[in-house]
N, C-alpha and C positions, 0 to 999 in steps of 0.2 A: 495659472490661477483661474478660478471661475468668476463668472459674471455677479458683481453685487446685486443685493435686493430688488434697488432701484433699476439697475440696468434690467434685469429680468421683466421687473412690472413694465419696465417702457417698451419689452422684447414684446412681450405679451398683449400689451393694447396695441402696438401696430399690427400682430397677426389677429388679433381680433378686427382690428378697423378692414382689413384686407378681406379676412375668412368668407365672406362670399362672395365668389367670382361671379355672381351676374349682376350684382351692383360694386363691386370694385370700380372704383375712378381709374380712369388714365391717370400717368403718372403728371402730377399738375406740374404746367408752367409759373401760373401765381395764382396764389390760395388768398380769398378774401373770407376771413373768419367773422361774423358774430353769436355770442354768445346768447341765451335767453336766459335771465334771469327768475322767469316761472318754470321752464320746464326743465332746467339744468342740462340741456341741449347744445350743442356746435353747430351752426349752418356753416355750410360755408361753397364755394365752386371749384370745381377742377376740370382742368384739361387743356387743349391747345388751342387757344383762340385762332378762329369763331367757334370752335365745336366745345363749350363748357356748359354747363349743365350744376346745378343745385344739389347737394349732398346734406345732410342731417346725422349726427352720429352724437352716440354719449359720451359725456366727459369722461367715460372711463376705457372709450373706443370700440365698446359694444353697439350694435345697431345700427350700423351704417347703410343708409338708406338711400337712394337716389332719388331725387324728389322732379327732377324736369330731367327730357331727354328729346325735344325739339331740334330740330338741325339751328336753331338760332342759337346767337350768344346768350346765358344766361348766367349771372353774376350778380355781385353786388348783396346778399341776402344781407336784410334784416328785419331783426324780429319783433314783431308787434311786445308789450312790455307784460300782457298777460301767457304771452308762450303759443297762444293758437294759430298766428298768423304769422306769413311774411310775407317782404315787399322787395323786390327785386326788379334788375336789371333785365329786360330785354331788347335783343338787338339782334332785329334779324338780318342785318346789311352793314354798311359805316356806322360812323359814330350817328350820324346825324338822323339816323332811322330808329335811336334809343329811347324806350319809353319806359314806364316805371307800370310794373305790373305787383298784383297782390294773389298770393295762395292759400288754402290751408296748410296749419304746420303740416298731414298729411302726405301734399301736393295737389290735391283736388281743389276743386275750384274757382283754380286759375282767370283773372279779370284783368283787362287793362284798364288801367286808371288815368291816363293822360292823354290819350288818344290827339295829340298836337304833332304838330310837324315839324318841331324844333326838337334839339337834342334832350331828354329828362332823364335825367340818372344821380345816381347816390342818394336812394331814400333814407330817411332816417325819422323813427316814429315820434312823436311827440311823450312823454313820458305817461300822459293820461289815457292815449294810444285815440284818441278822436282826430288827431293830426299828422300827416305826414310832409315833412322837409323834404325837400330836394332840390339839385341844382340844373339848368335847362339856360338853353340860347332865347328861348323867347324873349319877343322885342331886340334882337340886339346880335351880335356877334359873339358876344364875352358871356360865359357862364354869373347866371345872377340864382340867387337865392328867394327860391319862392316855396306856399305853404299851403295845403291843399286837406279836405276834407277826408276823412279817412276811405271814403267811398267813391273818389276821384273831384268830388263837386267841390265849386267856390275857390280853383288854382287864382294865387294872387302873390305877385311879387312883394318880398320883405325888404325892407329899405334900400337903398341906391348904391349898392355896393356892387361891384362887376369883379368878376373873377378875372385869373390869367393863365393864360398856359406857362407851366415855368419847364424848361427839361423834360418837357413830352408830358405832367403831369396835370392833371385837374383839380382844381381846388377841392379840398373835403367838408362834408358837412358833417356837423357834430350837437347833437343833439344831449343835454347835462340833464338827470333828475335831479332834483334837489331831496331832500329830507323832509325841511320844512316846504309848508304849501306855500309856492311862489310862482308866478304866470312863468311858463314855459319861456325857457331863453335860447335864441340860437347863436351859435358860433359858425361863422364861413372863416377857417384855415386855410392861407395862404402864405407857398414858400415865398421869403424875402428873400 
């Protein structure tokens, strides 16, 4: 029997996402996906930590682009809520060397934003996109939940809540639009 429709389309977007071999990914370890909602775009990273790297592709698995290719870890993408930006993971060392850096969707004009000496990872944009979430050891041992300018300025811890390591994991930060206009809300998820 031959392959259904669906099987074909799905044959076809993974040889489109591959089709050029000088931005082809290594074959990922683990794939951290988001979505844009303006540009109908995937970011997402692959490869073998420490050596990953930022990727961009369509939803329909055409355009796959590599967007970072630094000997550092690079992970974590997400995308500002108008589509032009994103804010990502970097780590050029352990955990404790990660800072939260911002690009064009492009890859150009790469900035760090936290430049601190405690761990910052898992951005996550504020729905208005003037704010970025993320989680850092500052003050403390335990991952806490702090909120930062979109430009790196005015980093300030959000309420008194301390993360945990559960099973090698870090807490995730999650950031909800609403519909209606309502002050930006954060959620810190942690496994029980």
């Amino acid at each position: 029997g031959g392959m259904s429709a669906s099987e074909r389309a799905s044959e076809s977007a993974g040889t489109a996402a591959r089709g050029r071999a000088g931005n082809a990914p290594p074959p990922p370890r683990a794939t951290v996906t988001a979505d844009s909602p303006a540009s109908g775009r995937i970011a997402f990273s692959a490869g073998t930590h420490p050596r990953t790297d930022i990727y961009v592709v369509n939803t329909d698995g055409s355009g796959l682009t590599r967007l970072t290719s630094d000997s550092a870890a690079e992970f974590d993408p997400s995308w500002s809520p108008d589509g032009t930006r994103i804010a990502f993971r970097y780590q050029p060392g352990g955990d404790e060397t990660a800072e939260i850096y911002v690009m064009n969707a492009d890859g150009s004009g790469r900035q760090n934003l936290t430049r601190d000496a405690a761990m910052d990872y898992s951005p996550a944009w504020s729905p208005d996109g003037t704010r970025i979430a993320f989680a850092s050891t500052r003050g403390g041992q335990l991952p806490t939940v702090w909120v930062m300018n979109q430009d790196g300025s005015n980093a300030r811890r959000v309420g008194n809540v301390d993360g945990e390591y559960e099973n090698g994991d870090l807490p995730v930060l999650q950031l909800t639009p609403r519909r209606r206009p309502r002050p930006p809300r954060i959620a810190l998820l942690v496994s029980a």
